[in-house]
N, C-alpha and C positions, 0 to 999 in steps of 0.2 A: 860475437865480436862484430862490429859495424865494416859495413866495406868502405875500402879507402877511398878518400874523395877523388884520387888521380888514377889512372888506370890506363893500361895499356891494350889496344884491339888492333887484329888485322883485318884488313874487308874489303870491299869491293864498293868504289863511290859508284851509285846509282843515280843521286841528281845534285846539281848545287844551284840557288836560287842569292841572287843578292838580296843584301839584308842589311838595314841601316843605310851608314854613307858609304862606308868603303868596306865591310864583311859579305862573307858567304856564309848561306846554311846551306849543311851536306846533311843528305842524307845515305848512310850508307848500309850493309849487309856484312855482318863482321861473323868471325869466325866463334870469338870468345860470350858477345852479348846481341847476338840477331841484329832487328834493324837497330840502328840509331839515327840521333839525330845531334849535330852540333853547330855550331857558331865559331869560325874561325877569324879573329881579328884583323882586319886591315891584310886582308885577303886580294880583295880589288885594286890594293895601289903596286905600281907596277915596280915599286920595289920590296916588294913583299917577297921576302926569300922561301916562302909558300906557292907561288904563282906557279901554276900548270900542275899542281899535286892535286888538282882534288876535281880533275876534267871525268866526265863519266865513264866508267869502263876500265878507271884503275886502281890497281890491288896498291893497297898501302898498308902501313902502319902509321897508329898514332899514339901521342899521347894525351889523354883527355883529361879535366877536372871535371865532376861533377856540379850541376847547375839545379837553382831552385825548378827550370821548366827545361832549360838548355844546354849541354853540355858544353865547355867551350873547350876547342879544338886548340893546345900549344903548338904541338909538333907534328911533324908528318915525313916518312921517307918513303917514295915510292918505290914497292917493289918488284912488281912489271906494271910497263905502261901500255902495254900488244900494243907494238906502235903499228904493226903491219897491219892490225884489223882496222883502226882509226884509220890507213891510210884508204879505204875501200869500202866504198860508200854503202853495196851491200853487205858487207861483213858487219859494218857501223849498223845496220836497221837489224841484222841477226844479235849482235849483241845486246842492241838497245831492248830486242824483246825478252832475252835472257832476264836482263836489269828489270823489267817492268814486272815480270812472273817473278821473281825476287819477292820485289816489293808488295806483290798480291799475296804468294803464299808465306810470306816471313813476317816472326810475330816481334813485336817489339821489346826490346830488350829480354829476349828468350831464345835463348844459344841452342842453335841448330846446326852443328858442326858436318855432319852427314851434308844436308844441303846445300850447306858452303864450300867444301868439296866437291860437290856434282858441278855446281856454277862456275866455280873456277878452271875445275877439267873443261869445261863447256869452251870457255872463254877461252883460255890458254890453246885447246885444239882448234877452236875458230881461226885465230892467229897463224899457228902453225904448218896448220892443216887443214887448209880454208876448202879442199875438193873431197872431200870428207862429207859425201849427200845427207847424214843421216846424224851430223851433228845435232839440231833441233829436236829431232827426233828421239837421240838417247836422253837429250836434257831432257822434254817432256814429259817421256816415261818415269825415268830416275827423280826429277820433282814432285812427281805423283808420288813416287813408292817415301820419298825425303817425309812427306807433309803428311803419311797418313792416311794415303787416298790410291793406294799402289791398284793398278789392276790388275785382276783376276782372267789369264789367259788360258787355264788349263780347263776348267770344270764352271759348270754353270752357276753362277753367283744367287740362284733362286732355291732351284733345287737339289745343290752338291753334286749333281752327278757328273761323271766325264760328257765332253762336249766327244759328239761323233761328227765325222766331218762333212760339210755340207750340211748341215743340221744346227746351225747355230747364226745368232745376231750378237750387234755389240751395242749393250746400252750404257751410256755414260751415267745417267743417274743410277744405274744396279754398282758400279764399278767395274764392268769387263763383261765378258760373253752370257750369255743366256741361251736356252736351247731352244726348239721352236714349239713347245707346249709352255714353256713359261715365257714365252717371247706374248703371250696374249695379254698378260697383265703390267706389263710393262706399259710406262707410262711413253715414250717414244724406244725406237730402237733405229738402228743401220746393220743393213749387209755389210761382211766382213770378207775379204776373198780369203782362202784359203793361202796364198803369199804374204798377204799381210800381216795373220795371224804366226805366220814360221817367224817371218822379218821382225816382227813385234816381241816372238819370246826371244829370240837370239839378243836383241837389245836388251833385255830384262837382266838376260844371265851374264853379260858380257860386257866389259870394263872397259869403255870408252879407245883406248890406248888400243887395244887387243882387237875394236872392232871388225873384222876384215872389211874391203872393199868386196859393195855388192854390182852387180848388173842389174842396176835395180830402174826398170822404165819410170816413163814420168806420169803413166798413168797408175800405175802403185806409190811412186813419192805421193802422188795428189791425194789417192785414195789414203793414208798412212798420216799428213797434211789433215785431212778434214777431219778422220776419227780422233785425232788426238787433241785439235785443237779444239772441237766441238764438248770432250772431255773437262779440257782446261778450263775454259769459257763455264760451263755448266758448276763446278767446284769454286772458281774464284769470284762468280755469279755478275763480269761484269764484262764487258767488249777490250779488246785487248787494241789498244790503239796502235800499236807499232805491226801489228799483222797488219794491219789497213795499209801500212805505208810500205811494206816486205810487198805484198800484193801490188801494188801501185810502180814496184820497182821491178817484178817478175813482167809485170804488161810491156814496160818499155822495152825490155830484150828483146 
């Protein structure tokens, strides 16, 4: 039986670009059909009972038709808009990198519900719960393990065995730690401290909501910061532009 030409998704607008004279194309991260892409009619005119539904960073629902190349977008009701992250300028560059690692690791029109979940917990805890250090930190893990690419924290990803402590690196092309006899044919690797690897499995097994607050220094955030993103970076094989500007906004502090 053919799918219907109208359908309904919930997601998350990642970008909207004008298009024509007075349309947006959004691109968004839905729950039911991964990315999409559509065209919302006379979007731009300021009497478009549409106007501020489709700003980045907000969970909506739509209702779509199917299109020869573009879907076009009828309706839309937003379901939160985290107005409190939009209001803060670094919550805004944390979110915007959410949206961006979306966009790398989410396939088109290929429903990734698991993913969509972690993002939106990501995003709704940003909001919320903006003192929460380790936010980024479970999204990035939890987007690895979403896509496929989860890492291996327990035992050495070469040769199966348990990692002994002090006796182990972290390679992003292996997927997770290596011992120091297989850390030789590794193509690069990094020092892992022994905090980082506890702080790293306790995010693995623990649900966002539940995470407790750590005392956790900022030369462990940094060090926890570089493995993961170095990770990210190496799997989605391309420079992640909103880290450049999160960076650029940690300097001014």
């Amino acid at each position: 039986m053919p799918n219907p030409r109208t359908y309904l998704a919930t997601g998350i607008i990642l970008k909207k670009t004008p298009f024509a004279e007075a349309d947006l194309l959004i691109n968004m991260f839905s729950r039911e059909h991964g990315k999409l892409r559509g065209v919302v009619k006379g979007a731009q005119k300021s009497t478009s009972r549409m106007v501020g539904h489709f700003e980045p960073l907000t969970i909506v629902e739509i209702s779509a038709t199917k299109g020869r190349t573009l879907d076009i977008i009828n309706q839309a009701q937003i379901i939160n808009n985290l107005s409190d992250l939009k209001s803060n300028l670094s919550l805004i560059s944390q979110g915007l990198y959410v949206a961006e690692l979306l966009d790398g690791f989410g396939n088109e029109s290929n429903a990734n519900p698991h993913l969509y979940n972690v993002a939106v917990d990501t995003l709704v805890n940003l909001n919320t719960n903006p003192n929460q250090l380790l936010n980024l930190r479970w999204f990035e893990i939890h987007l690895l393990k979403s896509s496929g690419f989860g890492i291996e924290l327990e035992s050495c990803t070469s040769c199966n065995n348990d990692i002994q402590p002090d006796h182990h690196r972290y390679s992003p092309s292996y997927g997770g730690l290596v011992c120091l006899k297989c850390n030789l044919s590794t193509q690069y690797s990094y020092p892992i401290s022994l905090q980082a690897l506890k702080v790293f499995r306790l995010i693995d097994r623990t649900n966002l909501l539940s995470l407790p607050y750590l005392n956790v220094s900022n030369v462990l955030l940094q060090e926890m910061k570089t493995l993961l993103g170095t990770t990210v970076r190496y799997w989605v094989d391309k420079e992640i532009r909103t880290n450049t500007f999160m960076e650029r906004l940690e300097r001014l502090d």
